[in-house]
TINURO-115177 format. One record per residue (C-alpha): residue number from 0; x, y, z. Coordinates in steps of 0.1 Angstrom, whole numbers. Last residue first. Example, Ala and Ser with C-alpha at 12.3 -4.5 7.8 and 13.67 -1.06 7.14 Angstrom:
% TINURO-115177
<r num="1" x="137" y="-11" z="71"/>
<r num="0" x="123" y="-45" z="78"/>
//
This chain:
% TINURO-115177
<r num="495" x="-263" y="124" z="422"/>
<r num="494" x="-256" y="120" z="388"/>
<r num="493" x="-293" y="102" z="368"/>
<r num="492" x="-282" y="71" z="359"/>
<r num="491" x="-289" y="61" z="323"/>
<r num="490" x="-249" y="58" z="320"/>
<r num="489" x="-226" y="71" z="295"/>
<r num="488" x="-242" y="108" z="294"/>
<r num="487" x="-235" y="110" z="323"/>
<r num="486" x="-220" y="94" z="349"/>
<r num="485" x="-224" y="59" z="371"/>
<r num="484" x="-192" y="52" z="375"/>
<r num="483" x="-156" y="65" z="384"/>
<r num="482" x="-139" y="68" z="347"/>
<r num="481" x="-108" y="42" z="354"/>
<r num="480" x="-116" y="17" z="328"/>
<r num="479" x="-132" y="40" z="297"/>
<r num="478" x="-133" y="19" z="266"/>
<r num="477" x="-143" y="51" z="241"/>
<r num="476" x="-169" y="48" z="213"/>
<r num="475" x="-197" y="56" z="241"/>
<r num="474" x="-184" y="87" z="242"/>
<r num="473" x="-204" y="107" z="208"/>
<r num="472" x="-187" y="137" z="203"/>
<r num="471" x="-159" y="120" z="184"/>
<r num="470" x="-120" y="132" z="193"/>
<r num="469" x="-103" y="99" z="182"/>
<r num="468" x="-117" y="104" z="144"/>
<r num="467" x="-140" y="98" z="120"/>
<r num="466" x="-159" y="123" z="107"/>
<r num="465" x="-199" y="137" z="114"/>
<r num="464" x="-199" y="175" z="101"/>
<r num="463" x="-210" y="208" z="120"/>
<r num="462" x="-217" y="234" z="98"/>
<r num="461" x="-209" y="268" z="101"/>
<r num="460" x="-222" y="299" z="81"/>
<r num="459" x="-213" y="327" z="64"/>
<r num="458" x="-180" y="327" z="84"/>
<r num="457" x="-158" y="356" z="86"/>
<r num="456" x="-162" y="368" z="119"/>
<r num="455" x="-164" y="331" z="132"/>
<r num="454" x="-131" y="320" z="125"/>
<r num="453" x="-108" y="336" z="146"/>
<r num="452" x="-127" y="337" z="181"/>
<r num="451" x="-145" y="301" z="170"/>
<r num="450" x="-115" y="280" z="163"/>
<r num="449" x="-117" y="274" z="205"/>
<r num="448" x="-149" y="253" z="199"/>
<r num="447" x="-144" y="217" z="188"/>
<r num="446" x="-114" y="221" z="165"/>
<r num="445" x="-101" y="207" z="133"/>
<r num="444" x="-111" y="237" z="109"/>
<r num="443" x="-120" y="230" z="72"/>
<r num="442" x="-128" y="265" z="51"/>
<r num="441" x="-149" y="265" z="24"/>
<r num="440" x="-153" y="293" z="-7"/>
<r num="439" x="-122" y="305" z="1"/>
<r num="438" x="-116" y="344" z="-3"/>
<r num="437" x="-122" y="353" z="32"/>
<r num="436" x="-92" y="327" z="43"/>
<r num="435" x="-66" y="346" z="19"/>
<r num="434" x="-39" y="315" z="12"/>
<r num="433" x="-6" y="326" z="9"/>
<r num="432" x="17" y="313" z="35"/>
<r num="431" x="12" y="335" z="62"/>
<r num="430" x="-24" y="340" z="52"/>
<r num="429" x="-35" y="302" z="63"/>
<r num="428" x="-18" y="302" z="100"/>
<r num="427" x="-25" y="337" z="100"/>
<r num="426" x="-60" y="333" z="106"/>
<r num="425" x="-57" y="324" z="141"/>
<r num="424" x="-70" y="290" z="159"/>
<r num="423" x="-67" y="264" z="135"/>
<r num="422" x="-49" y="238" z="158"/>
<r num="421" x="-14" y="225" z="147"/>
<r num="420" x="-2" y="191" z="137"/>
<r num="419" x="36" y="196" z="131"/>
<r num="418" x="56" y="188" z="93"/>
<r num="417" x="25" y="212" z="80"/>
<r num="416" x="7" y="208" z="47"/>
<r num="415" x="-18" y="231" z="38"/>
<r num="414" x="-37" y="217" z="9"/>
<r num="413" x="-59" y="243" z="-13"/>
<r num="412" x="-84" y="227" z="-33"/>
<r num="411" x="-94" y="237" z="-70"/>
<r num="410" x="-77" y="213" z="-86"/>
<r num="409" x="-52" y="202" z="-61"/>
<r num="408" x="-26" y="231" z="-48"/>
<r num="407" x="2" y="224" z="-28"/>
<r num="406" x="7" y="247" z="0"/>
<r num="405" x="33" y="235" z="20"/>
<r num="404" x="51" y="241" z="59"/>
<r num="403" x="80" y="231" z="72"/>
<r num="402" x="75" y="233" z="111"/>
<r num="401" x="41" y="244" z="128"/>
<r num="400" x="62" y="270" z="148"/>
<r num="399" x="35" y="297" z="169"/>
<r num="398" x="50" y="335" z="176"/>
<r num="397" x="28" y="348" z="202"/>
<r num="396" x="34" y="324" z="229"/>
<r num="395" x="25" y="292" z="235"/>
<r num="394" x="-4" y="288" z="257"/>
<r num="393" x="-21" y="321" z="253"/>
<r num="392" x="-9" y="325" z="218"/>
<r num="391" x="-24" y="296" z="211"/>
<r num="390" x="-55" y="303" z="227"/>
<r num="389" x="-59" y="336" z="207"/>
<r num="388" x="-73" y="370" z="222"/>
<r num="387" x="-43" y="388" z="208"/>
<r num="386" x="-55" y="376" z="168"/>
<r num="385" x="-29" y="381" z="145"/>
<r num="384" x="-8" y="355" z="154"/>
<r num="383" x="28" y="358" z="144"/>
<r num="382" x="38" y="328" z="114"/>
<r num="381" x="64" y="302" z="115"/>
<r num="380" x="54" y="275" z="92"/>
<r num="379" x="97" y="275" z="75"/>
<r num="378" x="73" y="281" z="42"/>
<r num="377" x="70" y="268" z="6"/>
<r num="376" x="48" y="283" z="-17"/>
<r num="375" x="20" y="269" z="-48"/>
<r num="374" x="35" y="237" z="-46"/>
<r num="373" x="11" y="218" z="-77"/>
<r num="372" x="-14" y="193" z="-75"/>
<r num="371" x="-17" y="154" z="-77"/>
<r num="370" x="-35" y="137" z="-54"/>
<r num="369" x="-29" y="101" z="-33"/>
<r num="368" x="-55" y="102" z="-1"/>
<r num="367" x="-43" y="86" z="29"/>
<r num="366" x="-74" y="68" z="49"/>
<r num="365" x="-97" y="81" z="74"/>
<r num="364" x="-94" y="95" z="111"/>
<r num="363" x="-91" y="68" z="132"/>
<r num="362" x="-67" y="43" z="115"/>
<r num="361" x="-34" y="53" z="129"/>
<r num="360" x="-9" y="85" z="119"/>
<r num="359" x="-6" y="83" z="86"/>
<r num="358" x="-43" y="96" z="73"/>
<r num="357" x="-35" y="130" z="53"/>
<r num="356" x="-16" y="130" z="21"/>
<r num="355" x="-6" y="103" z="-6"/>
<r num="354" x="19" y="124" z="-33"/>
<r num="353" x="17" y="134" z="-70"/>
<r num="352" x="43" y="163" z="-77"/>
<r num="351" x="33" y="190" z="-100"/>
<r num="350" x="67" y="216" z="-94"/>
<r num="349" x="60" y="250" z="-89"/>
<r num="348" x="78" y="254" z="-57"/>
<r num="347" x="106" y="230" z="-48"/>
<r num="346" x="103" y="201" z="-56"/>
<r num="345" x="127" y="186" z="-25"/>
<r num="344" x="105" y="210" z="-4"/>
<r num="343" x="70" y="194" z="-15"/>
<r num="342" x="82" y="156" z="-8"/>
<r num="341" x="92" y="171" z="28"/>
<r num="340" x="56" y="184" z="32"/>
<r num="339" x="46" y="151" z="26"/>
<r num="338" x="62" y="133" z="46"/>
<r num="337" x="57" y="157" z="73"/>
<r num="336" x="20" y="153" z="73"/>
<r num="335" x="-6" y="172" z="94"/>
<r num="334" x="-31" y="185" z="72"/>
<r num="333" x="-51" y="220" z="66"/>
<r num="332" x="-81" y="226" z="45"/>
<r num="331" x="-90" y="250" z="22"/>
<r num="330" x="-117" y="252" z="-6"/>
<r num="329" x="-112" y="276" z="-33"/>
<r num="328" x="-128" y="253" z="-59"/>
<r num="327" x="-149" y="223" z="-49"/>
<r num="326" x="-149" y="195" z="-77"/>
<r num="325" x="-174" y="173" z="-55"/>
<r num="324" x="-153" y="143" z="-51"/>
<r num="323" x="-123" y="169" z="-41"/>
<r num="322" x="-138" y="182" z="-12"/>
<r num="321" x="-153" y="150" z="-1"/>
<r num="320" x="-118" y="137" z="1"/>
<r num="319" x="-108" y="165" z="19"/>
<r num="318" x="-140" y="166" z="45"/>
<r num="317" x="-127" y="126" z="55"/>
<r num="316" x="-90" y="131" z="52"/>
<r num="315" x="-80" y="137" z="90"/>
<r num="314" x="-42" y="144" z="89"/>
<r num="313" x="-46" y="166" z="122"/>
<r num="312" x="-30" y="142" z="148"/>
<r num="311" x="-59" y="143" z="175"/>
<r num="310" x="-50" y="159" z="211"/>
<r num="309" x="-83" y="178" z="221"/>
<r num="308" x="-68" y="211" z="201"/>
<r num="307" x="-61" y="187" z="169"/>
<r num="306" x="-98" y="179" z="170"/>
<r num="305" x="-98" y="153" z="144"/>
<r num="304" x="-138" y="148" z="157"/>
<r num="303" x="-142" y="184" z="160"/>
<r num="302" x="-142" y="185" z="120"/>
<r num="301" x="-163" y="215" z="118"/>
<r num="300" x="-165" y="229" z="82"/>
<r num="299" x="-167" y="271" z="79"/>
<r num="298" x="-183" y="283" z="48"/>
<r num="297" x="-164" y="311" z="33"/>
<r num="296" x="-183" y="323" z="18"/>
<r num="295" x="-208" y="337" z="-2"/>
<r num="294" x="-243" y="320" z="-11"/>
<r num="293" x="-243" y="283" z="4"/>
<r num="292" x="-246" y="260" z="-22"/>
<r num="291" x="-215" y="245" z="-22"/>
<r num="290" x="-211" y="249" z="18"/>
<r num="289" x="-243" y="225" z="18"/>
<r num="288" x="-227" y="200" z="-10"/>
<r num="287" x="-193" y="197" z="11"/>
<r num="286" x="-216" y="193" z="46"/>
<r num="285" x="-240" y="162" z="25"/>
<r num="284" x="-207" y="151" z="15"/>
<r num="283" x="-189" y="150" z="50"/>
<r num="282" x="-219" y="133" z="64"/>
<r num="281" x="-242" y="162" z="87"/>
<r num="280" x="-242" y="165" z="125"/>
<r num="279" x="-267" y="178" z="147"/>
<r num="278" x="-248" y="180" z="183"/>
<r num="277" x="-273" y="161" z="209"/>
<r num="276" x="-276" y="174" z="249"/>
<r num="275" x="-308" y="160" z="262"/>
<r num="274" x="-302" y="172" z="296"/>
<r num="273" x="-270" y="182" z="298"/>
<r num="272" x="-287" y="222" z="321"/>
<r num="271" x="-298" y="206" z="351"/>
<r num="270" x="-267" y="187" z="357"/>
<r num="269" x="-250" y="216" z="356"/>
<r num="268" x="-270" y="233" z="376"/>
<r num="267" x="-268" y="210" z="403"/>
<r num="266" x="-228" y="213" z="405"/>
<r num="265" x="-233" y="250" z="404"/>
<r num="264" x="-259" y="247" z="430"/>
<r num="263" x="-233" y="222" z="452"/>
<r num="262" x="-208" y="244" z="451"/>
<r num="261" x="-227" y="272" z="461"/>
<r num="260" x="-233" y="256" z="490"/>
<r num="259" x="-204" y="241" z="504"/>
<r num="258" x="-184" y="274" z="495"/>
<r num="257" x="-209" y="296" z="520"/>
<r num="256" x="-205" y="270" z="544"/>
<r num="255" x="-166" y="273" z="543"/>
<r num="254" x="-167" y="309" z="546"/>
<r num="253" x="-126" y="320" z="558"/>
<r num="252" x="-124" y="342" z="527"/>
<r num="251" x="-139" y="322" z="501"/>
<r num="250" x="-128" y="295" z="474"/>
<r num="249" x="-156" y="277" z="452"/>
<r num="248" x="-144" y="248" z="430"/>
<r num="247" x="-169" y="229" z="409"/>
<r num="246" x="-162" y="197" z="385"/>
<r num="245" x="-173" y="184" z="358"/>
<r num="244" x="-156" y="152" z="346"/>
<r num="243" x="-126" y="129" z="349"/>
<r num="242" x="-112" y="128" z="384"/>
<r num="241" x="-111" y="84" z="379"/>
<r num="240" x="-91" y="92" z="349"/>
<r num="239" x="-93" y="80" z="317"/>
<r num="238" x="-84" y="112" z="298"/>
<r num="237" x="-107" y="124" z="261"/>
<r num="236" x="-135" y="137" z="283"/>
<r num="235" x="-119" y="166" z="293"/>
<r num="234" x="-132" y="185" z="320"/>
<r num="233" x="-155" y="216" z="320"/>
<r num="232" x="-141" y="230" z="357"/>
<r num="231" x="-162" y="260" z="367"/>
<r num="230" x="-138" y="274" z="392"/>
<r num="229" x="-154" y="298" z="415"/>
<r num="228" x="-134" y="328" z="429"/>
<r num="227" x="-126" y="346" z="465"/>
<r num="226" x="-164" y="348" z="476"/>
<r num="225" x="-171" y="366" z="509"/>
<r num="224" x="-176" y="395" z="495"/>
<r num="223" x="-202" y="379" z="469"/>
<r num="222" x="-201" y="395" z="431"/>
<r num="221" x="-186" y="358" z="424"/>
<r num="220" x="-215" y="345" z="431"/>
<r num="219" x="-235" y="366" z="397"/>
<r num="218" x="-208" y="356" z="379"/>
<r num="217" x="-211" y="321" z="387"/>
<r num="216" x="-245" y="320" z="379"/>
<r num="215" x="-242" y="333" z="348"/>
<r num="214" x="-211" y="309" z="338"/>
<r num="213" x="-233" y="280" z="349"/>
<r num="212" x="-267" y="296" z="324"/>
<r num="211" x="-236" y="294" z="297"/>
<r num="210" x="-225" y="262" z="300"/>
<r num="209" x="-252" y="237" z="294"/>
<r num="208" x="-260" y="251" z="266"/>
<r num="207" x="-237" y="275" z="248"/>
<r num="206" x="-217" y="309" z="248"/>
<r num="205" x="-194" y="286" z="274"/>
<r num="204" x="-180" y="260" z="253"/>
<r num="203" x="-179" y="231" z="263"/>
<r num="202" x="-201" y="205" z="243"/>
<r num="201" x="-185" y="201" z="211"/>
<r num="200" x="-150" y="192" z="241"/>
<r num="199" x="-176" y="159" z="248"/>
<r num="198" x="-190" y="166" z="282"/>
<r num="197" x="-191" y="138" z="311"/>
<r num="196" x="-216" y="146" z="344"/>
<r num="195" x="-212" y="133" z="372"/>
<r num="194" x="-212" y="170" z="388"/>
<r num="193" x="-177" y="165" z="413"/>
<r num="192" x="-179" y="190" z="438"/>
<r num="191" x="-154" y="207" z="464"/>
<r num="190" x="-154" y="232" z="485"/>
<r num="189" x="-131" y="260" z="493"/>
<r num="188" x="-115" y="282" z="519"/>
<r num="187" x="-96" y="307" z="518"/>
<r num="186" x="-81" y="334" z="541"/>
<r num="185" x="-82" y="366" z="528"/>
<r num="184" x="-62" y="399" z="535"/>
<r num="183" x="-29" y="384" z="555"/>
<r num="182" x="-9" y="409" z="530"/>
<r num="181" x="13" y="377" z="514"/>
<r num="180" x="-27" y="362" z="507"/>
<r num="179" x="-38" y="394" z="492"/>
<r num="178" x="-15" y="397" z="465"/>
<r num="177" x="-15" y="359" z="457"/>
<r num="176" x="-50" y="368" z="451"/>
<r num="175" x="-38" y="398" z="428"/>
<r num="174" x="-14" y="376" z="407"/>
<r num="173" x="-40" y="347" z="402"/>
<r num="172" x="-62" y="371" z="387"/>
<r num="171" x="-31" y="382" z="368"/>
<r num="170" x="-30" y="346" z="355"/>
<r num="169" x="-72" y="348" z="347"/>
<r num="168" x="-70" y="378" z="326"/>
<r num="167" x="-42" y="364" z="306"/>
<r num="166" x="-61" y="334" z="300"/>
<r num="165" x="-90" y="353" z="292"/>
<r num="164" x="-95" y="344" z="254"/>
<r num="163" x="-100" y="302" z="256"/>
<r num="162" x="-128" y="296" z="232"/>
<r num="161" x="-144" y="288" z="256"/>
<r num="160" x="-140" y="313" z="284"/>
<r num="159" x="-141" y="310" z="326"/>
<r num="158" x="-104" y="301" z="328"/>
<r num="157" x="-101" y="285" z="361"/>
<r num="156" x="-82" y="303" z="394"/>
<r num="155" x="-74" y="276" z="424"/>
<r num="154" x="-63" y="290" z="455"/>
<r num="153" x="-45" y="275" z="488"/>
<r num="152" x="-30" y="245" z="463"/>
<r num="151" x="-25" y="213" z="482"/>
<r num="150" x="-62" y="205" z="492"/>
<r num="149" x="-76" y="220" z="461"/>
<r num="148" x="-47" y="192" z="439"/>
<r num="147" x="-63" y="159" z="464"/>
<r num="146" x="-97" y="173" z="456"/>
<r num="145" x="-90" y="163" z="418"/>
<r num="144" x="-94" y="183" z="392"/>
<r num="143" x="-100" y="169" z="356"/>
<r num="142" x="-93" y="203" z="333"/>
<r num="141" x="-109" y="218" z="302"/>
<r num="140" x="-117" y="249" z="323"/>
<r num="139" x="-78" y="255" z="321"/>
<r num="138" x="-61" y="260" z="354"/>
<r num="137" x="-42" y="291" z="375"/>
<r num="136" x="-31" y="282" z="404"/>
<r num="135" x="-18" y="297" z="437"/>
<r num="134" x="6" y="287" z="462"/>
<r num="133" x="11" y="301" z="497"/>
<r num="132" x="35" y="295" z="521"/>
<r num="131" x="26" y="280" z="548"/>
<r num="130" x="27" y="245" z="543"/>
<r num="129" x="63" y="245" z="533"/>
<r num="128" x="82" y="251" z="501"/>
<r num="127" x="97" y="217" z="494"/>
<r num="126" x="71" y="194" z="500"/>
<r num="125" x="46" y="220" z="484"/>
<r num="124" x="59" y="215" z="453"/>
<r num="123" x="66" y="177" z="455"/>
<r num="122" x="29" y="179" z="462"/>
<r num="121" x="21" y="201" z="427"/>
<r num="120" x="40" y="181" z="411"/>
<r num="119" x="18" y="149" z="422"/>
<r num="118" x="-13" y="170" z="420"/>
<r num="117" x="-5" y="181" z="385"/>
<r num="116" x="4" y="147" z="374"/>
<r num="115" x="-34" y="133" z="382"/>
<r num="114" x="-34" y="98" z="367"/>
<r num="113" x="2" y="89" z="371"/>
<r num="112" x="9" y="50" z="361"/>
<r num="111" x="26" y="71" z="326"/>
<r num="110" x="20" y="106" z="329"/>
<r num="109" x="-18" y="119" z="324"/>
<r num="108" x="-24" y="165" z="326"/>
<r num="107" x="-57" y="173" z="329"/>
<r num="106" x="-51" y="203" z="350"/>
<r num="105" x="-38" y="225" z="327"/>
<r num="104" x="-10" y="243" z="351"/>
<r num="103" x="-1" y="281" z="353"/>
<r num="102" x="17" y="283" z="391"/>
<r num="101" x="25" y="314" z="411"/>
<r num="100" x="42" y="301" z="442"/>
<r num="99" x="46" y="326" z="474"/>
<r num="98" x="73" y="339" z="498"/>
<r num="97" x="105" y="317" z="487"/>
<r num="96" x="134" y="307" z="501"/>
<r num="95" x="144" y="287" z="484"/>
<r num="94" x="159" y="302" z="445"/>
<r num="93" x="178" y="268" z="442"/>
<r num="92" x="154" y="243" z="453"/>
<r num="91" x="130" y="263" z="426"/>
<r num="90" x="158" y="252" z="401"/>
<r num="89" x="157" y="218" z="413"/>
<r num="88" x="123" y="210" z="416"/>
<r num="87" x="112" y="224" z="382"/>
<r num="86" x="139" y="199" z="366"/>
<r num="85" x="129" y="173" z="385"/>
<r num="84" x="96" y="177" z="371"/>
<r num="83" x="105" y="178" z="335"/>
<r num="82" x="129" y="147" z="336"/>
<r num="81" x="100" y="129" z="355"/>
<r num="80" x="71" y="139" z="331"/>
<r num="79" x="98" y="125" z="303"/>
<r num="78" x="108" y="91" z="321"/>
<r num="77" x="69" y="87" z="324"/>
<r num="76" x="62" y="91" z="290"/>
<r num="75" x="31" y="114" z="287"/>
<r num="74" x="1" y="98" z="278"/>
<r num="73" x="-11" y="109" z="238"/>
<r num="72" x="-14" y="146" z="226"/>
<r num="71" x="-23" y="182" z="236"/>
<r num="70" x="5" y="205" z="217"/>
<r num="69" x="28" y="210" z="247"/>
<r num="68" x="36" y="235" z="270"/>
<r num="67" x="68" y="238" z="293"/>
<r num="66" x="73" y="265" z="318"/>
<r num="65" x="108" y="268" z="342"/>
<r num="64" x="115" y="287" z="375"/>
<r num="63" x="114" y="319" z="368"/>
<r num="62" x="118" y="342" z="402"/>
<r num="61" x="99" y="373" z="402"/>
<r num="60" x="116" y="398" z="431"/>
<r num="59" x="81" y="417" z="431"/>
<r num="58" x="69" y="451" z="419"/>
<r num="57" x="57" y="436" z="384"/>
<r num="56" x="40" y="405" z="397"/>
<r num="55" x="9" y="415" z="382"/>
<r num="54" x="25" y="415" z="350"/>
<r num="53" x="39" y="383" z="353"/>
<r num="52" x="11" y="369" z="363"/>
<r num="51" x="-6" y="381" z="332"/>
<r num="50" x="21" y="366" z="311"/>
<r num="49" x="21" y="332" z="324"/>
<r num="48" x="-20" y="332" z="318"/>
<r num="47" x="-10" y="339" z="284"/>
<r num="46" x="-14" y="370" z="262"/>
<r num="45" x="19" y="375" z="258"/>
<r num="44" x="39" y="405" z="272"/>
<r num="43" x="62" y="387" z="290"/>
<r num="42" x="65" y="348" z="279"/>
<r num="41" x="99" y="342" z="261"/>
<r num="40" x="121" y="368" z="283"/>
<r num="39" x="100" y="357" z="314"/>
<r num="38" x="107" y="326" z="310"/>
<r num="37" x="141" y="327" z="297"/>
<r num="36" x="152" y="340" z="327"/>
<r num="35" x="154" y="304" z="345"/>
<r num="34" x="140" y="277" z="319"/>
<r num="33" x="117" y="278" z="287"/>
<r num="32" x="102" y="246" z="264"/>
<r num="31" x="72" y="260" z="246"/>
<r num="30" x="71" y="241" z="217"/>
<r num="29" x="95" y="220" z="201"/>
<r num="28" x="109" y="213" z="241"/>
<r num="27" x="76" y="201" z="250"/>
<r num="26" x="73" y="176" z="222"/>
<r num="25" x="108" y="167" z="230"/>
<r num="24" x="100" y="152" z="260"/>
<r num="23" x="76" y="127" z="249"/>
<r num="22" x="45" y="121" z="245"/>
<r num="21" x="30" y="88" z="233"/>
<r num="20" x="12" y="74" z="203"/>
<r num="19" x="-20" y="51" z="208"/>
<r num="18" x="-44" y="80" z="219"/>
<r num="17" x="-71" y="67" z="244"/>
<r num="16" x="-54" y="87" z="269"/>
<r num="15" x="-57" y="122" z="256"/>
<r num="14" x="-36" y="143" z="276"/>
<r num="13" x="-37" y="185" z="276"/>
<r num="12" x="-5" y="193" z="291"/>
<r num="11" x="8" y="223" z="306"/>
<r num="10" x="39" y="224" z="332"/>
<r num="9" x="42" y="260" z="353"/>
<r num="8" x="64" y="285" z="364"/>
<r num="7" x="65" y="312" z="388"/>
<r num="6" x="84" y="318" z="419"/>
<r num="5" x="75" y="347" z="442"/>
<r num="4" x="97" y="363" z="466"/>
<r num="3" x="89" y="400" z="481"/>
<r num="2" x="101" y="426" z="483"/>
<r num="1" x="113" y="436" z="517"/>
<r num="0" x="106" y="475" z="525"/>
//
């Protein structure tokens, strides 16, 4: 018997358009940055959606092409999309023919003067393969889909969690549809709807309203023969894009009615269920005073608004300024800042050095602070994740590089300093370098939602807290130009 030939690869990149600094190729290559064999040498056995459909592809002729993920951040620089998409081109020219494309994308992906980069690689993809042979997808639930991308893919799989802990799930998902497509078992068709309906990332995650009674729904579908899967796309909020949004895919095997109409009463749903959406949030003091008082710890202190997962820079220095005004002890908070993490290695550990932290990057997310404290340890930042079910390690891999890393100790604050922004998503981030996070009295996190799987078993509590920063919940703040219009919340339109 033939085996089979599947390529797999796949470009991820969570853009934030209203960022001012740009993306470039060497952001990809810092991070997850792995061509030919190296793919599935790097990604086999993680917990990514790369990693599940490479375990589902385990009786195939797997051919790597070439995966690239970086830390969500500004436009891409077009020269640097280009360089990586010629690059998947060419080695998947070399491997032709093929019998099937495994592909794990994001789906909100912005190049320079390319609004929807996934379709356009997605199109160079299917230029070169053929019409007929099949490609499947495997998106985050954060994307912005297009129809153009359904129309070129024969499947689209979505992540149905937020916080992200099925990404593995999903790619051998993908896997076992491709499966049935090379055995002539299904043939899928899909619908299409865009909701008109804009969700900040505080608003996405699917153990909340107006997410969870969509994901009920589409489980209960989904139990439907006829139905392949159902994509419940979130969208991020943070790319101008005129695909920006909620969006509904619903593939099934040759039922294109079927997929016109549940589309439609997801997309409905969804609309049903934003009404009168409104985060409470409290001023960084009030929050400080709150955790203060709070009996045990540690409290956990939402900055979603320096949301280093939705793109921000991470040197936010609202909550540690607070921190420090009220004489907190055994709080924690994490920073971005390679200038300062490099002042911390030339002292070496257990010097006092006095340095600014935290607000380099641009003026959205609060001034630098000058403090004096001590380097407690000194680290190269590269830490394992304990936690499997870990959206890191399901983009990136298992072993995560923040760069050189710092604790420097201020009064009774603990300031991790890392040369790269990185999100808070496993505990290991703060115990790899000393800091025990069920011992801290207060806990910053710079995340919406996905800091929940490692950070919520050891909360006392969780408050949500009102910062500055490029990743605010309220969207009115943002100049959209290519959003298509009337949506909402923006717009006192009802979607229609």
């Amino acid at each position: 018997m033939i085996q089979k030939r599947i390529a797999i690869g796949g470009i991820l990149h969570e853009t934030h358009t209203f960022m001012p600094q740009r993306t470039r190729l060497a952001d990809f290559q810092r991070q997850s940055f792995y061509e030919g064999d190296a793919v599935l040498s790097a990604m086999t056995g993680t917990h990514s959606g790369i990693g599940g459909m490479i375990a589902a592809a385990n009786d195939w002729v797997m051919l790597p092409i070439l995966y690239a993920a970086a830390m969500p951040s500004g436009i891409i620089v077009r020269a640097a999309y280009e360089a990586l998409r010629e690059r998947f081109i060419a080695r998947l020219r070399a491997v032709l023919p093929v019998d099937g494309v495994l592909l794990a994308l994001h789906g909100a992906m912005v190049s320079e003067g390319i609004h929807d980069a996934e379709s356009d690689l997605v199109a160079q993809i299917r230029g070169l393969v053929g019409g007929e042979t099949p490609i499947v997808i495997e998106l985050d639930m954060h994307g912005n889909i297009s129809n153009r991308l359904c129309d070129l893919a024969d499947v689209l799989v979505a992540y149905d969690t937020n916080p992200h802990i099925d990404m593995y799930e999903r790619g051998g998902e993908a896997g076992q549809i491709m499966r049935r497509l090379l055995n002539d078992a299904i043939a899928p068709t899909h619908a299409y709807r865009q909701a008109g309906l804009l969700l900040a990332p505080q608003y996405t995650g699917t153990g909340d309203a107006p997410l969870l009674a969509v994901h009920q729904r589409r489980a209960m579908i989904e139990q439907d023969e006829d139905v392949i899967c159902v994509a419940v796309m979130a969208g991020f909020a943070y790319a101008d894009t005129p695909d920006t949004g909620v969006s509904i895919i619903v593939t099934t095997d040759d039922h294109p009615q079927k997929a016109e109409e549940y589309a439609e009463e997801l997309a409905e749903l969804s609309r049903q269920q934003a009404h009168n959406l409104e985060l409470a949030l409290r001023s960084p003091d009030d929050a400080v005073m709150q955790a203060k008082g709070a009996d045990g710890g540690p409290v956990i202190l939402v900055d979603s608004a320096d949301n280093i997962g939705g793109g921000t820079p991470g040197d936010g220095t609202d909550l540690l300024a607070a921190m420090l005004r009220h004489d907190v002890q055994e709080g924690t908070i994490v920073l971005a800042d390679a200038e300062a993490v490099t002042k911390c290695h030339h002292a070496g550990e257990g010097a006092v050095i006095t340095s600014s932290v935290g607000g380099k990057t641009d003026r959205w997310h609060g001034e630098p602070i000058t403090v004096t404290g001590t380097v407690q340890r000194l680290s190269d930042g590269v830490f394992t994740c304990e936690l499997r079910d870990n959206p890191f390690a399901s983009f990136y891999g298992d072993t995560i590089q923040m760069g050189k890393t710092a604790w420097l100790r201020v009064a009774g604050v603990n300031i991790i300093l890392t040369e790269h922004k990185t999100p808070p998503f496993d505990l290991a981030q703060l115990r790899h370098i000393g800091v025990i996070p069920e011992q801290q009295k207060m806990i910053v996190v710079k995340s919406a939602v996905a800091y929940r799987a490692a950070y919520l078993p050891i909360a006392a509590a969780v408050i949500e807290v009102d910062c500055a920063g490029l990743c605010s919940a309220n969207l009115s703040r943002f100049d959209y130009k290519y959003l298509k219009r009337p949506i909402v919340p923006l717009d006192s339109l009802s979607p229609s």
